[in-house]
C-alpha positions as CSV (number, residue, x, y, z in Angstrom):
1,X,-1.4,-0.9,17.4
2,X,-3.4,1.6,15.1
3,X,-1.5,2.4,12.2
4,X,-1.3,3.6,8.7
5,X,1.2,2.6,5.9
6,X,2.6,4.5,3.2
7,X,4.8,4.5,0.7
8,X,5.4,4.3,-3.0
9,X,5.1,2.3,-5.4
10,X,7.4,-0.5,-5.3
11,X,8.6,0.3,-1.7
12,X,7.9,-3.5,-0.6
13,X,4.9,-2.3,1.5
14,X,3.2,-5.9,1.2
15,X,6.0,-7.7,2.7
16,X,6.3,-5.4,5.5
17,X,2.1,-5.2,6.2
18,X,2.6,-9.4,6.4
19,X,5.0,-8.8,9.2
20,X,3.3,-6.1,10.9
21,X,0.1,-8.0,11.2
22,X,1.8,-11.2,12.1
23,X,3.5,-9.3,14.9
24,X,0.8,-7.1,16.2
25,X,-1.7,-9.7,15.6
26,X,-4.0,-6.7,13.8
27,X,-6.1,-7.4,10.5
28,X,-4.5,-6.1,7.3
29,X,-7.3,-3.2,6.1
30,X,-6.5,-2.9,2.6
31,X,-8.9,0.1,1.3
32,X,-8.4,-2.0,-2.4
33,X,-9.2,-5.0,-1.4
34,X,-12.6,-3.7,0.7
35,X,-13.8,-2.1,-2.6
36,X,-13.5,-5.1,-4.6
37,X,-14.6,-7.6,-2.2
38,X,-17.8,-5.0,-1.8
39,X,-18.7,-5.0,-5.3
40,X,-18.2,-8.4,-6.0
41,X,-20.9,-8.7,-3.0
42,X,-23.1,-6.1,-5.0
43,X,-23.2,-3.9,-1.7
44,X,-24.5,-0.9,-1.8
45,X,-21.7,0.9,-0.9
46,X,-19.8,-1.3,-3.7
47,X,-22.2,-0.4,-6.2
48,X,-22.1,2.5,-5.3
49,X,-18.3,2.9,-6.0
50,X,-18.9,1.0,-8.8
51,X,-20.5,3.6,-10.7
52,X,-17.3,6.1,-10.5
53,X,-14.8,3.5,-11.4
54,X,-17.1,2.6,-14.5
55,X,-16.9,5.7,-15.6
56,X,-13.4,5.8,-14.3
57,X,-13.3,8.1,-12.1
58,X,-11.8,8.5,-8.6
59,X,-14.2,7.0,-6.2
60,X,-15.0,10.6,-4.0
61,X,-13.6,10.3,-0.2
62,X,-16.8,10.1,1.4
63,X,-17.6,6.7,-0.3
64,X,-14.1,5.3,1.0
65,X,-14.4,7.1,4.5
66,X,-17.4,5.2,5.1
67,X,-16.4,1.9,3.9
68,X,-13.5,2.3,6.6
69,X,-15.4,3.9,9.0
70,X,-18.0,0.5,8.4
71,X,-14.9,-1.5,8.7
72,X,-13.2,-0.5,11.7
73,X,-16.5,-0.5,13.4
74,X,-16.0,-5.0,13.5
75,X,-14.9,-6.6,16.3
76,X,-11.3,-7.6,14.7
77,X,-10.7,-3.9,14.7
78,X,-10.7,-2.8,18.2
79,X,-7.7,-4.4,19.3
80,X,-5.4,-2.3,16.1
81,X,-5.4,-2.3,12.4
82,X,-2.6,-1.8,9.5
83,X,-4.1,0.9,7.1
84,X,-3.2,0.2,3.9
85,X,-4.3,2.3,0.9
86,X,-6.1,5.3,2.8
87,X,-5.2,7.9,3.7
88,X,-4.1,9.1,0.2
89,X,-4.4,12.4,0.7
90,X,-4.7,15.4,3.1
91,X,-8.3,15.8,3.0
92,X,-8.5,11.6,3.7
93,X,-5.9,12.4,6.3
94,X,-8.5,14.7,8.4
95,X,-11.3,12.8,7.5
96,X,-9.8,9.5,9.2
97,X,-8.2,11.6,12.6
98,X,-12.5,13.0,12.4
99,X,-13.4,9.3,12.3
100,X,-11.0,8.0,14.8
101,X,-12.0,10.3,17.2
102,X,-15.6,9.5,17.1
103,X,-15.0,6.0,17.7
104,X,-12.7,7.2,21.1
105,X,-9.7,5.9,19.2
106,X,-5.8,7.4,17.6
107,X,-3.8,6.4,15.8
108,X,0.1,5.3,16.9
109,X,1.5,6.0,13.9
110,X,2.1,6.3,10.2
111,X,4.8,3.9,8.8
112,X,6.1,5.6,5.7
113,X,8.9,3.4,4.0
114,X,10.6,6.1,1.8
115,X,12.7,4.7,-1.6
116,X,14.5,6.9,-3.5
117,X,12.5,7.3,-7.0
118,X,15.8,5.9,-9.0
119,X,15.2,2.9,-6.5
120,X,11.9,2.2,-7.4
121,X,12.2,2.7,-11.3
122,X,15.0,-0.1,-11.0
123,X,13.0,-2.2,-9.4
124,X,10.0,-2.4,-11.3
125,X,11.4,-1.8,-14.1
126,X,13.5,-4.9,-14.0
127,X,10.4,-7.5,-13.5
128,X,9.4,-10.0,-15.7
129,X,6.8,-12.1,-15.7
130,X,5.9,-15.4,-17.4
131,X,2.8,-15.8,-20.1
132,X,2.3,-18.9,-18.9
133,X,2.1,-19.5,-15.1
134,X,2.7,-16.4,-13.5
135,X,6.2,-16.9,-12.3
136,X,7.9,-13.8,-11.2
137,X,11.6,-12.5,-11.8
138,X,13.7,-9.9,-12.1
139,X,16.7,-9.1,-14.3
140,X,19.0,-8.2,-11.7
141,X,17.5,-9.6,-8.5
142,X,16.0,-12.7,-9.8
143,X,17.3,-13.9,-13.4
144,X,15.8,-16.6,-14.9
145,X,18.2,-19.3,-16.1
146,X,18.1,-18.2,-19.9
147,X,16.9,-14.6,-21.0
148,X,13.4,-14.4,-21.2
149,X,12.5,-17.9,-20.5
150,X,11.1,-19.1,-16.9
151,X,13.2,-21.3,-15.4
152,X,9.8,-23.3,-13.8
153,X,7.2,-23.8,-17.2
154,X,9.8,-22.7,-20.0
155,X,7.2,-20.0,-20.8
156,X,7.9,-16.7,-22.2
157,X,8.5,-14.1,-19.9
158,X,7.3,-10.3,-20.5
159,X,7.6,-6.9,-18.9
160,X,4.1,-5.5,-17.8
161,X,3.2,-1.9,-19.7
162,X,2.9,-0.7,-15.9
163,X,6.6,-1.7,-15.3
164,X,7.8,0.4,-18.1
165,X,10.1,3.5,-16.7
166,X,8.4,6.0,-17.8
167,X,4.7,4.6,-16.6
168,X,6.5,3.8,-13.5
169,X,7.8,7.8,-13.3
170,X,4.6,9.0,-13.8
171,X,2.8,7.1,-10.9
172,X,6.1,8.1,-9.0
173,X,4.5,12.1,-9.7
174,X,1.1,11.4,-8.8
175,X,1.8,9.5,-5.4
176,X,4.6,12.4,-4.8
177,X,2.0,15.2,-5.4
178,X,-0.9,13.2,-3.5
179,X,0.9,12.4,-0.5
180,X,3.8,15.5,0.1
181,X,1.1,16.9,2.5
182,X,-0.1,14.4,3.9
183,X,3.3,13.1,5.3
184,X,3.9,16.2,6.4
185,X,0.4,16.4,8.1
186,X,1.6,13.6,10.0
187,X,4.9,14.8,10.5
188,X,3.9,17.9,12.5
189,X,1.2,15.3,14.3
190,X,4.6,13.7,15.9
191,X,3.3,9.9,14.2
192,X,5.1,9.7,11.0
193,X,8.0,6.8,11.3
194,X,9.8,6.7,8.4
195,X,12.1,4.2,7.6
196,X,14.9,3.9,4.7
197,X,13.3,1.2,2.3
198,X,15.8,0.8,-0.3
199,X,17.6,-1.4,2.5
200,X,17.1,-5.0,2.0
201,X,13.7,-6.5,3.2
202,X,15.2,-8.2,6.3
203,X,16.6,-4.7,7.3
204,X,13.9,-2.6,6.8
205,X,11.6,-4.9,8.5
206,X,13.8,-4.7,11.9
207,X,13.8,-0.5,11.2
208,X,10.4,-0.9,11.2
209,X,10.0,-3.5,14.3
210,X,12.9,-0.5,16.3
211,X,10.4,2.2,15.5
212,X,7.1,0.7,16.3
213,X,8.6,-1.0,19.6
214,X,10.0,2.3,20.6
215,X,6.0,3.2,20.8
């Protein structure tokens, strides 16, 4: 399986990609993870990147395309991957269906979990966190005993600025306007598999497993 993985924030993307790549047995290629892990390396295509997100800007396409083009070049690779992370946009979209083709390879297809936006502020809006050791919770889904104290170090729990509604709106914009073409580009390609993802995990993991088995 060759596939890509979209969806917003918030749309439980990293419990599904655990699943996928348990199931497929496929490595997990997190674009993220791959520019981190190559600047803590001091790479030269990490420092490279480096430079842009110092300055913070967005690291240009050409740096990412050929960290992925680098990575899908290893032997893990061959046999599938889970894209997670890139493509992003149109222009990233192209670039990776250029890249696949030079390495004689295509994609199956785009899994694109789609949560309604009202979903999404609910949910990430509703997490706390505690000061202390990390614990997570959630008003709604996942209460500590008392209000705003963790039920496993009695620490105080807090909401993260990024989980506040209206931060969590605006990235709701952005990853709307980045990626309306590209699912569309994928649409029209006949590989976009979308699957409701306000469901409950459990369910949309066995849309997911209907779709991709269907391939």
């Amino acid at each position: 399986m060759r596939l890509v993985l979209l969806g917003p924030p918030g749309a439980g993307k990293g419990t599904q990609a655990a699943h996928i790549v348990a199931k497929y047995g496929i490595p997990h290629i997190s674009t993220g993870d791959m520019l981190r892990e190559a600047i803590k390396n001091n790479e030269p295509i990490g420092l490279e990147a480096k430079r842009y997100i110092d300055k913070g800007e967005l690291v240009p396409d050409d740096v990412i395309i050929r960290l992925v083009k680098e990575r899908l070049g290893k032997a893990d690779a061959r046999k599938g991957f889970l894209l997670d992370g890139f493509p992003r946009t149109l222009a990233q979209a192209q670039a990776l269906t250029k890249l696949l083709d030079e390495l004689g390879q295509r994609l199956n297809a785009t899994v694109y979990i789609n949560v309604p936006d009202d979903v999404v502020v609910e949910r990430l809006s509703g997490r706390r966190i505690c000061k202390a050791c990390g614990a997570n919770f959630h008003v709604k889904y996942l209460p500590p005993k008392k209000q705003g104290v963790c039920d496993k170090c009695g620490g105080e729990l807090y909401q993260r600025p990024d989980d506040q509604a209206e931060t969590i709106k605006n990235r709701l914009a952005v990853f709307h306007r980045q990626t309306a073409d590209l699912i569309e580009y994928y649409r029209k390609l006949g590989l976009l598999a979308e699957v409701p993802g306000e469901l409950p995990p459990n369910d949309v993991q066995a849309k997911i497993d209907a779709r991709l088995d269907s391939l």
